[in-house]
C-alpha positions in Angstrom: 339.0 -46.8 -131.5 336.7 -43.8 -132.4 334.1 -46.4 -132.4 334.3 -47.8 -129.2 335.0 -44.2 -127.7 331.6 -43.5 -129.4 329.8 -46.4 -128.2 330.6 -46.0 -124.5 329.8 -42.0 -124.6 326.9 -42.5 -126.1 326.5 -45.7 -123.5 327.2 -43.2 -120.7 324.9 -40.6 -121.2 322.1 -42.5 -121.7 322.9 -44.1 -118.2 323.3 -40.8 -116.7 320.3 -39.0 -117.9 318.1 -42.6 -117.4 319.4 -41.9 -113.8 319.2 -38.1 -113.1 315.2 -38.5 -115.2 314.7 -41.1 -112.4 316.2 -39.4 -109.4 314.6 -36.2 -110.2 311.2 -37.5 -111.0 311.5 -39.3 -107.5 312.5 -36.6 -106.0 309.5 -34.2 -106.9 306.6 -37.1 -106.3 308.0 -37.5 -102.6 307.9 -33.4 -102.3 304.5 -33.5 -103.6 302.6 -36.0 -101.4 304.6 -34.5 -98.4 303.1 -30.5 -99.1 300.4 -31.7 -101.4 297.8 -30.6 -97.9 299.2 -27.2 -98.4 297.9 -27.0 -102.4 294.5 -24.9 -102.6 292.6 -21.6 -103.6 292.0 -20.5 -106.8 293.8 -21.4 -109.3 296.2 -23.8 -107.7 296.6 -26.5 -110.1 298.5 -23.9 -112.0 300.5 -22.3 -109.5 301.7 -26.0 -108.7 302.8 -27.3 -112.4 305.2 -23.2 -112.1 306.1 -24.7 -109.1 307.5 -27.9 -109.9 309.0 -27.0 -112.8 311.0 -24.3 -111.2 311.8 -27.0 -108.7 312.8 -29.4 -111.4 315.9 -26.8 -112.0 316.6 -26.7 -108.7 316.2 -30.4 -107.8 318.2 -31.1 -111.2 321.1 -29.0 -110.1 321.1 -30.5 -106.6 321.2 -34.3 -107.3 323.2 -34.0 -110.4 326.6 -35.2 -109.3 325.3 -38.3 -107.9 323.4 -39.3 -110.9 326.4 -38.9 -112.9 328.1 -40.8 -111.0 325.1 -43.7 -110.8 325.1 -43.0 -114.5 328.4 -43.9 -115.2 328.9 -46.6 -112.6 325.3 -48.4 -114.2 327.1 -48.0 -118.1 330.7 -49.5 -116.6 329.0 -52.1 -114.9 327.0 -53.0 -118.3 330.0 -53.0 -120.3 331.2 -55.6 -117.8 327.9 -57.6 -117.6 328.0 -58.1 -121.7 331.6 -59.4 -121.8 333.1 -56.3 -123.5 335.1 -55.8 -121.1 336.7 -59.0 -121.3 337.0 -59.0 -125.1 339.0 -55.7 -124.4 341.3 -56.6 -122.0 342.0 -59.9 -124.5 343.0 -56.9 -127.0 345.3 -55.3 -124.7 343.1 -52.8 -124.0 343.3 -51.0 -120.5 340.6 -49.1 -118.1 341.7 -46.0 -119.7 339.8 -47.1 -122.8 336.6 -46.8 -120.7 337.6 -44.3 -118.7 338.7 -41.8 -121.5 334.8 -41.6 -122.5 332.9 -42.1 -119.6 335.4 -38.9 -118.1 334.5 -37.1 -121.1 330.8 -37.1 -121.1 330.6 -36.4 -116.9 333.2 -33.3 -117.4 330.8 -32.3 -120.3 327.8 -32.3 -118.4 329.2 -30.9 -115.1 330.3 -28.0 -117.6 326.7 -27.5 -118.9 325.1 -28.0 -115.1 327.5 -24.7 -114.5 326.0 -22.3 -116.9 322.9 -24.0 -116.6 323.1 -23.2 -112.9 323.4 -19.5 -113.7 321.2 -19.0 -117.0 318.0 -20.9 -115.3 319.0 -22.7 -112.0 319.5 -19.6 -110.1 315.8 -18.1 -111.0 313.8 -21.4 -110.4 315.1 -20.9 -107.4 314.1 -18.0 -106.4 310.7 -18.2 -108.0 310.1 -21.7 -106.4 310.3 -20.0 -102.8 308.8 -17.0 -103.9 305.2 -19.8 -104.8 305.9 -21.8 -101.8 305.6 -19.2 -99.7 303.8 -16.6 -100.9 301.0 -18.7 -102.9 300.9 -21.9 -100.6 302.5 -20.7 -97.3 301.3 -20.8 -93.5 301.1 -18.6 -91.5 303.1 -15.6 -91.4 305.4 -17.5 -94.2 303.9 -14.8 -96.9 305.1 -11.6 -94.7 308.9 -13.2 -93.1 310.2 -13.7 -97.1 308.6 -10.4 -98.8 310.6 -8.4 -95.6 313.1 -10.5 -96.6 313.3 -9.9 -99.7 313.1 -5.9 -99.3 315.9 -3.7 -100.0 318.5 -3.3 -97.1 317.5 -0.5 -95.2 320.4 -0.3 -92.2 324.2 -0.2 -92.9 326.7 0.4 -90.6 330.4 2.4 -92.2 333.4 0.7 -92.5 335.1 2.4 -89.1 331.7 1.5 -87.2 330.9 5.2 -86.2 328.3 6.0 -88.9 324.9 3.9 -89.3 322.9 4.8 -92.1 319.0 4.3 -92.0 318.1 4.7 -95.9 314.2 3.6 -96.6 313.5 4.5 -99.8 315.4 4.4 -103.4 316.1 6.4 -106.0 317.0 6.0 -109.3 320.9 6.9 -110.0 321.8 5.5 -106.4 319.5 7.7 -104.5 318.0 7.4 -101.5 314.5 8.8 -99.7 314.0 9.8 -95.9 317.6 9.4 -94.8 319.0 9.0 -91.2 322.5 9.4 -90.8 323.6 8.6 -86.8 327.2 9.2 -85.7 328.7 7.3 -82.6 331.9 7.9 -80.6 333.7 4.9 -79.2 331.2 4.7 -76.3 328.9 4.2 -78.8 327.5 7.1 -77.6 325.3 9.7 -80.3 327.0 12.3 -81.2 325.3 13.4 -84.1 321.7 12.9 -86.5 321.2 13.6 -89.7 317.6 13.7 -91.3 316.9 14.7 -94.6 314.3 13.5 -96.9 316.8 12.6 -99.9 320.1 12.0 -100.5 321.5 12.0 -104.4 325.6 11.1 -105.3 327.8 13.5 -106.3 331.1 12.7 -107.2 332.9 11.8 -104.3 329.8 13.8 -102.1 326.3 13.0 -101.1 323.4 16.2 -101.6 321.0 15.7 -98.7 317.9 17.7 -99.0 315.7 18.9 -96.3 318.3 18.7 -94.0 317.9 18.5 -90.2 321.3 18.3 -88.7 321.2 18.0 -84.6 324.8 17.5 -82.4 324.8 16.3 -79.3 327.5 17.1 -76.8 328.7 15.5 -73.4 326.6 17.3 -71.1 323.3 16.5 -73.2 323.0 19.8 -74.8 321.6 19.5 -78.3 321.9 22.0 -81.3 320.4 22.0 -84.6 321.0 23.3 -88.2 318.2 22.9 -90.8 318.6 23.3 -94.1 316.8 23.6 -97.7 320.3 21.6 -98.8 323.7 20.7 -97.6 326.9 19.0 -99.2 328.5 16.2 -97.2 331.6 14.2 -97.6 330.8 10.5 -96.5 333.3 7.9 -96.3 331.4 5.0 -97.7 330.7 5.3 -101.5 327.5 5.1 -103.4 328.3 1.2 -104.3 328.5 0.5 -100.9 324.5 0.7 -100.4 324.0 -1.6 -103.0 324.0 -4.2 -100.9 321.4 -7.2 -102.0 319.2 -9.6 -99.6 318.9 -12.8 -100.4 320.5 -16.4 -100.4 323.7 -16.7 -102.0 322.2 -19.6 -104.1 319.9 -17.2 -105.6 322.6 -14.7 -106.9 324.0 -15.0 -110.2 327.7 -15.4 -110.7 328.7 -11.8 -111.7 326.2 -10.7 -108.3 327.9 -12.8 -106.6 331.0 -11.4 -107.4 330.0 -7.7 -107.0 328.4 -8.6 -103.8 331.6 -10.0 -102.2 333.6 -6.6 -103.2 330.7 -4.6 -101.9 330.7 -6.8 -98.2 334.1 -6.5 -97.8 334.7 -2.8 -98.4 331.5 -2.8 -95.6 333.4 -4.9 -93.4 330.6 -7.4 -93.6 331.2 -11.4 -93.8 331.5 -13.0 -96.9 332.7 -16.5 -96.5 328.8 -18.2 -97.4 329.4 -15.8 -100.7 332.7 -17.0 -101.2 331.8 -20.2 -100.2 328.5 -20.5 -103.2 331.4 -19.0 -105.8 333.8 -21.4 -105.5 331.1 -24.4 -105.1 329.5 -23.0 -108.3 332.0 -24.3 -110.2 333.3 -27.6 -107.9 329.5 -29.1 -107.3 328.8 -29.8 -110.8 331.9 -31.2 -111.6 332.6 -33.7 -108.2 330.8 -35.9 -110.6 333.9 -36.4 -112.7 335.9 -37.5 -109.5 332.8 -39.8 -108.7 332.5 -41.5 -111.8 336.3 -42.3 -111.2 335.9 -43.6 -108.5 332.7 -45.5 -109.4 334.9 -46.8 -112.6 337.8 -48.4 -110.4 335.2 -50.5 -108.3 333.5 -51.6 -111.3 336.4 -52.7 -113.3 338.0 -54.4 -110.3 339.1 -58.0 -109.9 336.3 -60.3 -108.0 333.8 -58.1 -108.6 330.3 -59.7 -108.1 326.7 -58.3 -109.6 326.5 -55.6 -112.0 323.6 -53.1 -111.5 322.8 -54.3 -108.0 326.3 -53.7 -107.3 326.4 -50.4 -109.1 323.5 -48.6 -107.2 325.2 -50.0 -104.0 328.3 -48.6 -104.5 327.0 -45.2 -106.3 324.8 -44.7 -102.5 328.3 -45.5 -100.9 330.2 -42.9 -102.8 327.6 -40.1 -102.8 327.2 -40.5 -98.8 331.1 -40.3 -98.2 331.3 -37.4 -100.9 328.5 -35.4 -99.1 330.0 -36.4 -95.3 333.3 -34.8 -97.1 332.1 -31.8 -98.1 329.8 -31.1 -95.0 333.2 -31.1 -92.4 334.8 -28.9 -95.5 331.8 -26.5 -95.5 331.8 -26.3 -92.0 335.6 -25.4 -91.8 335.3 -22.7 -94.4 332.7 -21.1 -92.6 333.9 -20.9 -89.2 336.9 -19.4 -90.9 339.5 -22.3 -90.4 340.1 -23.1 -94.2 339.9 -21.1 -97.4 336.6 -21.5 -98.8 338.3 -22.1 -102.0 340.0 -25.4 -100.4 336.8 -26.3 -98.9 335.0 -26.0 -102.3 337.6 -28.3 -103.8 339.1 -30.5 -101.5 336.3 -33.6 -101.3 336.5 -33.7 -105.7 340.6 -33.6 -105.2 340.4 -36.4 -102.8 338.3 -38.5 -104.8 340.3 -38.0 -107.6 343.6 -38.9 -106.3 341.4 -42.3 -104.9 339.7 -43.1 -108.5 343.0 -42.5 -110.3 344.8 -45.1 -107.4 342.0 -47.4 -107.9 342.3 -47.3 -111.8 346.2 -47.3 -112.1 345.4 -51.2 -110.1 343.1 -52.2 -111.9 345.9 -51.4 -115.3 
């Protein structure tokens, strides 16, 4: 049996990376012709071979799960076509026999796509948008993503009565020409802080240059300058450290840091939350494809192979991605965990492959 668990492995990847070569490639010549007016100056030719092949990453990572799944629906589909499956089931043999390998080899891969995702993935891209619109943008596309790309400048305290205006860094978790603003419930100002740095210490900030102006209810305003004063803030020096971005573009450990960080801000983090938990569930919701891909190739009646296969693979990818559209849109207006969002479309196509197969047995 270790032979025919090799064959069809070796079977199914060669489907699945036939079909994710194909898709991808496809992918990438459509994008091409459709910007290709945009491609000029000096040195483009260049800029656009950095270009796609940071998009290759991306487009890799996005298309993966359903050329698994077309992978391993084409390989099932071929062991059908050839009459093995026939000469198995005359042995006794059940669908578990080709679903034991063809599981295998998508879990694998989803596996690999996941700290692919994060070693490479998450840089192409960034540097992919950073070409496209820096190096072939219109416009004012250039200026829109280097300001967003800056360091955050305003943040607003947890209790919502201190805004902090930092615009410039320091090394050590500094900051450069600082305004601090305090509000009262009114939102009225109360007080201003100026100074033209502010350093951590311990569990206090040291703000140089110091211009500190009150303001009272009747208007009156009085001021207290100083070479350098202690303060006692209640937002810690990690709580600046907060990164722009998309959350597709964080690594995993950023991601993390960056959710503790929002939160002890009081900022939202269900689109972090959201990426972290479909970090892990978008690669593998090929495994619960391929399932479900296995049970309508190995059923009773079926007619055509490959036709069939590519038929049913579009079927299953469109009612996977309509799935986890109405699950992303829960988890982001807040009505499900994102953690049940994440996993809910792979858990309900595995329950429906593993129906599907236990029939077909």
């Amino acid at each position: 049996m270790p032979i025919l668990f090799g064959h069809l492995a070796w079977r199914t990847l060669a489907a699945i990376l036939g079909a994710l070569g194909g898709v991808v490639v496809l992918f990438l010549a459509v994008d091409f012709v459709d910007n290709s007016a945009a491609f000029s100056g000096p040195g483009w030719g260049l800029a656009v071979l950095v270009l796609y092949a940071n998009k290759a990453a991306v487009v890799t990572h996005m298309v993966a799960p359903a050329a698994i799944l077309l992978g391993a629906s084409v390989a099932v589909s071929g062991v059908r076509a050839s009459r093995e499956w026939t000469a198995m089931r005359a042995l006794g043999l059940g669908p578990w026999k080709v679903a034991a390998p063809v599981l295998t080899v998508t879990l694998l891969l989803g596996l690999a796509l996941v700290v692919l995702q994060d070693a490479v993935g998450v840089h192409a891209a960034l540097r992919a948008d950073e070409i496209r619109q820096v190096r072939f943008g219109r416009g004012n596309d250039a200026g829109s993503y280097l300001a967003t790309r800056q360091p955050k400048r305003w943040f607003r305290g947890r209790d919502g009565r201190r805004i902090y205006d930092l615009r410039g860094h320091t090394p050590g978790g500094g900051f450069l020409n600082v305004t601090v603003l305090e509000v009262d419930d009114a939102f009225r100002l109360t007080r201003r802080i100026d100074a033209s740095r502010m350093l951590p210490a311990g569990d206090e900030w040291i703000l140089s240059d110091v211009e500190d102006r009150r303001f009272s209810a009747d208007g009156a305003m009085t001021i207290d300058r100083g070479v350098e004063r202690r303060y006692r803030f209640d937002e810690p020096p990690e709580a600046f450290a907060v990164v722009p971005g998309r959350p597709a573009e964080l690594r995993y450990v950023t991601l993390l840091e960056q959710i503790g960080i929002r939160r002890g801000l009081g900022l939202p983090t269900a689109e972090l939350e959201l990426e972290r938990d479909n970090r892990l569930a978008y690669p593998l919701a090929g495994v619960p494809g391929a399932l479900v891909a296995l049970a309508l190739a190995l059923r009773r009646n079926r007619k055509g192979h490959v036709s069939a296969a590519l038929v049913e693979a579009v079927g299953i990818s469109l009612v996977f991605w309509a799935a986890q559209g109405v699950a992303w849109a829960f988890a982001l207006s807040g009505r499900v965990p994102t953690f049940v969002a994440a996993w809910a479309p792979n858990a309900i196509f595995l329950a429906t492959g593993l129906g599907g197969v236990r029939k077909i047995g």
